[in-house]
C-alpha positions in Angstrom: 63.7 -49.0 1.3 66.6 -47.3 3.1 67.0 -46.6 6.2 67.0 -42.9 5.1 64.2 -43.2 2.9 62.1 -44.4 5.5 63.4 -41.3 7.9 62.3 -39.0 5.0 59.1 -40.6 4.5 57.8 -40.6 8.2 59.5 -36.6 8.4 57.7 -35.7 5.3 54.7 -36.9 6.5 54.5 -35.5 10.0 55.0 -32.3 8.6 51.9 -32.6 6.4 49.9 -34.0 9.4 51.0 -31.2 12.7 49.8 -28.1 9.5 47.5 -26.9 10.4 44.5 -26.4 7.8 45.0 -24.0 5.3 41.8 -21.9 4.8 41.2 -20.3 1.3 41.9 -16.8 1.2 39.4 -14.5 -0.6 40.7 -10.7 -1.6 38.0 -7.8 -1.3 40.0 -5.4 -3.0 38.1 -5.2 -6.0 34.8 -3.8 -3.8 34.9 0.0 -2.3 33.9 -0.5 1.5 33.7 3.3 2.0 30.6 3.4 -1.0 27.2 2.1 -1.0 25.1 2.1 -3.7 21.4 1.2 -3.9 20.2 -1.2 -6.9 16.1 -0.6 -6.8 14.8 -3.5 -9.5 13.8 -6.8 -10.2 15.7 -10.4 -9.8 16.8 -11.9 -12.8 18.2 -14.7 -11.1 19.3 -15.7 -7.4 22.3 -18.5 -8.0 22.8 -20.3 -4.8 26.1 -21.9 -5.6 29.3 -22.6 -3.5 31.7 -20.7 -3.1 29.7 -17.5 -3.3 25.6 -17.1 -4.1 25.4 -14.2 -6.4 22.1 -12.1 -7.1 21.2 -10.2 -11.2 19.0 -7.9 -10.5 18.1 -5.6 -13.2 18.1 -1.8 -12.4 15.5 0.2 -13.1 16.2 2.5 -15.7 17.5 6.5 -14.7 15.5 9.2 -16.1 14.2 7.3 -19.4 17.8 5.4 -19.7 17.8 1.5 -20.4 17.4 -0.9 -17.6 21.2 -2.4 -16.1 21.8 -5.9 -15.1 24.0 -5.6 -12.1 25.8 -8.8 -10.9 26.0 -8.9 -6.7 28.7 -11.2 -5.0 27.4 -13.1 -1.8 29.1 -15.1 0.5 28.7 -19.2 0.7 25.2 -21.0 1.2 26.1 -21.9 4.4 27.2 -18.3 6.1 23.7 -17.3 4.4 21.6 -20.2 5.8 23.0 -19.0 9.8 21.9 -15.5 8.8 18.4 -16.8 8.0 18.6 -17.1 4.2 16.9 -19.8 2.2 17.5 -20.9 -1.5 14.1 -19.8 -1.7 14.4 -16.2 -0.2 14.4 -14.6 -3.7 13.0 -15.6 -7.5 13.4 -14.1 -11.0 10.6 -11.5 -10.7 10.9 -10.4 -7.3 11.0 -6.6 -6.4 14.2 -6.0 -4.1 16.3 -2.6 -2.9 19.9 -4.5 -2.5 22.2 -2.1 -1.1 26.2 -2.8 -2.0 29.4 -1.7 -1.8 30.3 -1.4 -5.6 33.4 -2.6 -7.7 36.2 0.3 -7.9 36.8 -0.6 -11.5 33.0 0.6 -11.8 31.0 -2.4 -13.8 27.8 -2.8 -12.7 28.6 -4.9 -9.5 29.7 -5.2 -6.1 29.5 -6.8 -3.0 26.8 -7.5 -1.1 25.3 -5.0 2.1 21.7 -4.8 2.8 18.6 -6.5 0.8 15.1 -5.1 1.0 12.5 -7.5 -0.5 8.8 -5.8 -1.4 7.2 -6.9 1.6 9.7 -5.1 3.6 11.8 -8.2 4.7 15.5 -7.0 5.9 18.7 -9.6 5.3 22.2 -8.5 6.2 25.0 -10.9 6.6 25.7 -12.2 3.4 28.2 -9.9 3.0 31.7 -11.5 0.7 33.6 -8.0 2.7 33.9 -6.0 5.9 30.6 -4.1 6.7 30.6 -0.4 6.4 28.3 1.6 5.7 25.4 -0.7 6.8 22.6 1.2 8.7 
C-alpha cells in the first residue's frame, strides 16, 4: 500500500471514530399534540416490542355503532420499564381508558398520553411525542 493510501486510510478512519453517535430520529408529525382523545374499551393485545410497544384496544361502540380497534404507538420497552411499566402491566381482556393524542390523517390511532386500567392504576410516560394536554 501507498504511502497515500495509507494517509487516506488512517484519515478515513479517524473521521468515523471522533463522530459522534448518530441517534435515530423519530418524526411525530403524524399525531396532533393539541387533541386528546379518550379510547374507553378492552385490550386486544399489548405488543412489547422494540422500537415502540403498541397497545389494540377495542372501542366500545357509540350509540349502538360497532366496536373500533384503535392501534396506540408507545415508546421503547426500556423508557416504559423507568416509568414503571411491566410486560405484564396490560393483557387481552383488560378494561383500560387510554387517553391519546390522535393521528391527523384520522385512522383510528395515535400516540400515546394517559392509561387508566380498571382498578384505577395511572401510567404516563410512554408517550412516542411531546406531552400536551396531559392532566
Amino acid at each position: 500500500m501507498t504511502r497515500l493510501a495509507i494517509s487516506g486510510v488512517a484519515l478515513a478512519t479517524l473521521a468515523l471514530l471522533s463522530a459522534g453517535p448518530a441517534g435515530a430520529h423519530h418524526s411525530f408529525a403524524m399525531f396532533d399534540p393539541t387533541k386528546v382523545v379518550v379510547l374507553d374499551g378492552a385490550v386486544k393485545e399489548f405488543s412489547w416490542t422494540n422500537p415502540h410497544v403498541s397497545i389494540r384496544i377495542m372501542v366500545k361502540p357509540k350509540a349502538g355503532g360497532e366496536p373500533e380497534l384503535w392501534t396506540v404507538e408507545l415508546t421503547s420497552p426500556g423508557n416504559l420499564t423507568r416509568a414503571g411499566w411491566t410486560r405484564t402491566t396490560l393483557k387481552p381482556g383488560d378494561a383500560a381508558e387510554v387517553s391519546i393524542h390522535p393521528l391527523r390523517n384520522g385512522e383510528h390511532g395515535g400516540g400515546f398520553v394517559k392509561l387508566k386500567t380498571a382498578s384505577g392504576q395511572i401510567f404516563v410516560g410512554g408517550s412516542p411525542g411531546p406531552q400536551q394536554g396531559v392532566s
